[in-house]
C-alpha positions as CSV (number, residue, x, y, z in Angstrom):
1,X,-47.2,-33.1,-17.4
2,X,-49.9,-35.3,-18.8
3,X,-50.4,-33.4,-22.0
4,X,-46.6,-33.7,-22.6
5,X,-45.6,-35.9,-26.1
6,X,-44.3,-39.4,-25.8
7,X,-41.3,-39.8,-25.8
8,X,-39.1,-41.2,-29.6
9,X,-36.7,-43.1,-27.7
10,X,-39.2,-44.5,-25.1
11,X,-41.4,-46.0,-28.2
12,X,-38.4,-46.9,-29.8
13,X,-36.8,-48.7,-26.3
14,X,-40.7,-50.7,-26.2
15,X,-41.0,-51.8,-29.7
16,X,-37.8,-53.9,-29.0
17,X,-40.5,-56.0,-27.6
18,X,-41.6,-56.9,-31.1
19,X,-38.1,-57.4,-32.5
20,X,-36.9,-60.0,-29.9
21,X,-39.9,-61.9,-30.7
22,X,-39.2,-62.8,-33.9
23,X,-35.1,-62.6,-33.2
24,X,-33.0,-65.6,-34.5
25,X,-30.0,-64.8,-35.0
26,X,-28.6,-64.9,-31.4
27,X,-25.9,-67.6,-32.6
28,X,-23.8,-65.5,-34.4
29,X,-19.9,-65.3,-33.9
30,X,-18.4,-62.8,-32.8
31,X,-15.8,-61.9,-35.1
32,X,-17.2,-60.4,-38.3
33,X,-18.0,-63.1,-41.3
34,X,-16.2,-61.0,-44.2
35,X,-13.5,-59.5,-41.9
36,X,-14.1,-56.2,-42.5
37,X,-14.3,-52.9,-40.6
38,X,-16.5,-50.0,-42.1
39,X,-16.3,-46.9,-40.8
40,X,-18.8,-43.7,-41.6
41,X,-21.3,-41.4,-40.9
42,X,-24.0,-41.5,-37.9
43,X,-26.8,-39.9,-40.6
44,X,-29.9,-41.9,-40.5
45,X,-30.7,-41.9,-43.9
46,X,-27.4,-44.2,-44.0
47,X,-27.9,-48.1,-43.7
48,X,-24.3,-49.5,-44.6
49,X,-26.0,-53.1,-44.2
50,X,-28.0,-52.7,-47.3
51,X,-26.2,-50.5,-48.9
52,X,-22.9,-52.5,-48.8
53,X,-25.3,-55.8,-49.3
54,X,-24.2,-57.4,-46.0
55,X,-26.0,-58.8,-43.5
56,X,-25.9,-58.9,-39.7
57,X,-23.0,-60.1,-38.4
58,X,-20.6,-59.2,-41.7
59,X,-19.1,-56.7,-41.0
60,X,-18.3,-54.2,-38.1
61,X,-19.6,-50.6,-38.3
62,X,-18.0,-47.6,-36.5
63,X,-20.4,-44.9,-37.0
64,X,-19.6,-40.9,-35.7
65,X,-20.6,-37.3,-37.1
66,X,-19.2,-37.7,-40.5
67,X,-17.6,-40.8,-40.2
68,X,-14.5,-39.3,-39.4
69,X,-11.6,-41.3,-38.2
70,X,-11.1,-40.3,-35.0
71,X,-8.6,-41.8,-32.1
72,X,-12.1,-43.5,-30.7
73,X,-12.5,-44.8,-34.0
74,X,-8.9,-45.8,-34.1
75,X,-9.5,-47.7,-30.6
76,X,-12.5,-49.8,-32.2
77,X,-10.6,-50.4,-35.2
78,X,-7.4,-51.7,-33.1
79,X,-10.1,-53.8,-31.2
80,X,-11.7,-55.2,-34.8
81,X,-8.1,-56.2,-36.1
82,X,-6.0,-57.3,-33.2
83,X,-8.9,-59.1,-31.0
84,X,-11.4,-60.4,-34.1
85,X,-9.8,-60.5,-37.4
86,X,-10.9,-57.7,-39.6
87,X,-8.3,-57.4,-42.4
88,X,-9.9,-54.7,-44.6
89,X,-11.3,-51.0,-43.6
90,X,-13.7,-48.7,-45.6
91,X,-14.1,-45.0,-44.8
92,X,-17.2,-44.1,-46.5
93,X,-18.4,-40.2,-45.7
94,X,-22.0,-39.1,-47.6
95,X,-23.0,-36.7,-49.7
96,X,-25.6,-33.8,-48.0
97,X,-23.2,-34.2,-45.0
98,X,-24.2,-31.7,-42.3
99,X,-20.1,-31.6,-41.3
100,X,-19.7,-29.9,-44.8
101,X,-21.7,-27.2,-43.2
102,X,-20.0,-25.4,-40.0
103,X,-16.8,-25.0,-38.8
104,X,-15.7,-25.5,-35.1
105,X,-16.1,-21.8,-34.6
106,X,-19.7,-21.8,-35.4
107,X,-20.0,-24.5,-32.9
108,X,-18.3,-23.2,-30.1
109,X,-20.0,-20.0,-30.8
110,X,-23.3,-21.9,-30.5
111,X,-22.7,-23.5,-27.5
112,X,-21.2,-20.6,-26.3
113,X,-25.0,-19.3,-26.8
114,X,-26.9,-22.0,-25.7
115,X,-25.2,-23.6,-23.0
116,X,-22.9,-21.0,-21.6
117,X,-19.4,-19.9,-21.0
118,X,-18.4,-23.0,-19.3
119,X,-19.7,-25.2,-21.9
120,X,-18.1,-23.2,-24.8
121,X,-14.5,-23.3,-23.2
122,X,-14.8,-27.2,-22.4
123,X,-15.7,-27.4,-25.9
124,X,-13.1,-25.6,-27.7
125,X,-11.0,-28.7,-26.4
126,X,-12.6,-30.8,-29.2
127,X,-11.6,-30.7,-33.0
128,X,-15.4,-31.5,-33.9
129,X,-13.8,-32.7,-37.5
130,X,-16.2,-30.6,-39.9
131,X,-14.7,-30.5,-43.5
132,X,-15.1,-28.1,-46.3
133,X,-14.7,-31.2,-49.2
134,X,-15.8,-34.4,-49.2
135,X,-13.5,-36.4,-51.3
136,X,-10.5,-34.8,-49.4
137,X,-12.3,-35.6,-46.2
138,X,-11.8,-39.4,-47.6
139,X,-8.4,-38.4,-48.5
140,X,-7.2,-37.7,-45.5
141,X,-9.3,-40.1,-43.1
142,X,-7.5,-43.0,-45.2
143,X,-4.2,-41.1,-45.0
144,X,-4.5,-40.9,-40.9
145,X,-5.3,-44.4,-41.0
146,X,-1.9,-45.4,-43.3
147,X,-0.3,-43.2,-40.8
148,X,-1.2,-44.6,-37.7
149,X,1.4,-47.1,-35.6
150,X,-1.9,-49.0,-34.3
151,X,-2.7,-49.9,-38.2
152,X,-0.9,-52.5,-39.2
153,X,0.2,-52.0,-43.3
154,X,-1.4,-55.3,-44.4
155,X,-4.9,-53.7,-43.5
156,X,-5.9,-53.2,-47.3
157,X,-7.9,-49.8,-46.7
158,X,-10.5,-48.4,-48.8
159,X,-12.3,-44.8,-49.2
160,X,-16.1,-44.2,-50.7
161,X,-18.6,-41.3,-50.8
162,X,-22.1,-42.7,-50.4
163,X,-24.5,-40.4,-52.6
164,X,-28.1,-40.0,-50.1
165,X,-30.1,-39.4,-53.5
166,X,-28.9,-42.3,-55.3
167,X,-27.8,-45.0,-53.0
168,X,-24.1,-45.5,-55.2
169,X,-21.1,-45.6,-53.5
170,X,-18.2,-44.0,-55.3
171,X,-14.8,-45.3,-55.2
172,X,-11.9,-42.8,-53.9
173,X,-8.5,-43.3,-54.8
């Protein structure tokens, strides 16, 4: 054991050290400045704070595997409009998106392989929410969110694809 690597999340957990150091910004409110709601993709090569040009405490960020509106995301958003103010969403889903690259099949088949029988049936209860095209992906994130009761229809709702080589977001309609 003591030739084994440190740990990422360890280093990552102690360098917060560092960061509350020099933290100021403790004071903020609690409800987001430009009462918005932005919701997209876990992919680390994504910073919607600087790529948006907000700043801490903006906006609120929902992030899951392709940013896909999901009924969690649905919960946080109801949270973000009901309990602090948000009046606008924005779906944004990224170019080189690993969802655009299996379908569930291939992941239950996976699992199926890697963690076992019982793992594979528990996860053929999940809709992992891969997509084949990206715009439509939008499309139809922005459509469940016109759709749902919990959304009321004076949330102005918007729809982007962030492109990972050049940093542009691009408007969908």
């Amino acid at each position: 054991m003591a030739n084994q690597p440190a740990s990422n999340a360890k280093a990552l957990l102690e360098s917060n050290q560092k960061y509350a150091e020099r933290f100021n910004q403790g004071n903020l409110p609690i409800p987001p400045a430009r009462k918005v709601a932005v919701v997209t993709c876990m992919d680390a090569r994504l910073d919607p704070l600087a790529f948006l040009d907000a700043k801490l405490g903006d906006i609120h960020v929902i992030r899951n595997a392709g940013g896909r509106v999901s009924e969690d995301v649905i919960r946080s958003l109801v949270i973000s409009e009901q309990l602090l103010g948000t009046e606008e969403i924005i779906v944004i889903h990224h170019t080189d998106c690993g969802m655009l690259t299996f379908k569930n099949e291939d992941l239950y088949a996976r699992i199926d392989d890697t963690l076992g029988e019982k793992a594979g049936q528990e996860a053929r209860k999940y809709d992992f929410l891969p997509f084949a095209d990206l715009e439509e992906s939008v499309r139809q994130d922005i459509e469940t969110l016109r759709q749902s009761p919990l959304i009321p229809e004076n949330i102005r709702i918007y729809g982007g694809i962030y492109d990972v080589h050049t940093g542009k977001v691009e408007v969908i309609e």
